[in-house]
C-alpha positions in Angstrom: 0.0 0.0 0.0 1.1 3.5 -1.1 2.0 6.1 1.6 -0.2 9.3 1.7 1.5 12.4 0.7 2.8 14.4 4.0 0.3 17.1 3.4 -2.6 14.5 3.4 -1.8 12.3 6.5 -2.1 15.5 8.3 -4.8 17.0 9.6 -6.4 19.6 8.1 -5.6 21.2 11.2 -1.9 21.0 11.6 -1.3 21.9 8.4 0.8 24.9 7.0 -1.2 27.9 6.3 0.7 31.1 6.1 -2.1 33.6 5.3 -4.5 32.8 8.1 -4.8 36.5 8.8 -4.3 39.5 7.0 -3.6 43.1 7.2 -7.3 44.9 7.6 -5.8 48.3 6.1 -6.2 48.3 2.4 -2.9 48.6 0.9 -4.6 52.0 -1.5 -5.4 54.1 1.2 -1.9 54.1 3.1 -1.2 57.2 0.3 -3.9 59.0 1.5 -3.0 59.2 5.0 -0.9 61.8 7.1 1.9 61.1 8.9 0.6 60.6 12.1 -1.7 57.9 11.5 0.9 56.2 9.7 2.4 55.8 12.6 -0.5 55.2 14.8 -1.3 52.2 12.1 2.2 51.4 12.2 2.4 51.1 15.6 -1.3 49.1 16.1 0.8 46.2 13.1 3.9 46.2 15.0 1.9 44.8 18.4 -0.6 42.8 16.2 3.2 40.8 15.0 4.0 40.6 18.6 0.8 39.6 19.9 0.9 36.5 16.7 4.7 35.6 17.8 3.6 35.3 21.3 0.4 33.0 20.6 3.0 30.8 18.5 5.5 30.5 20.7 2.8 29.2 23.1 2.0 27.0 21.0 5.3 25.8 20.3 6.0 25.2 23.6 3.2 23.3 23.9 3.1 21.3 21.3 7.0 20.8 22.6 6.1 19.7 25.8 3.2 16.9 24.6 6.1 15.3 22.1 8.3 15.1 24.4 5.7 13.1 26.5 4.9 11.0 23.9 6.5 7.0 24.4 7.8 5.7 21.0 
């Protein structure tokens, strides 16, 4: 019997998706705006990267600690 591709015998779940969110600014209207909402919006995407990093690293370390549980 053939083996699944890697992509298949995964969940749908635990696999890759690198767009699961997206920038809610539209990328037209950033030439439209002055300087200091630039930097207020600039500011607001700078925490929303650090706020994702965080929730992944929690998850890494997570998922860390239940496969290093795991008996082979």
């Amino acid at each position: 019997m053939r083996k699944p591709e890697a992509a298949q015998a995964l969940p749908e779940v635990l696999q890759f998706n690198p767009r699961w969110w997206w920038d809610p600014v539209p990328w037209w209207i950033i030439q439209e705006l002055d300087k200091n909402v630039l930097t207020q919006l600039a500011t607001i995407h700078l925490q929303l990267q650090k706020d994702i990093l965080a929730a992944q690293t929690k998850s890494i370390d997570a998922s860390m600690k239940v496969l290093s549980q795991q008996r082979g």
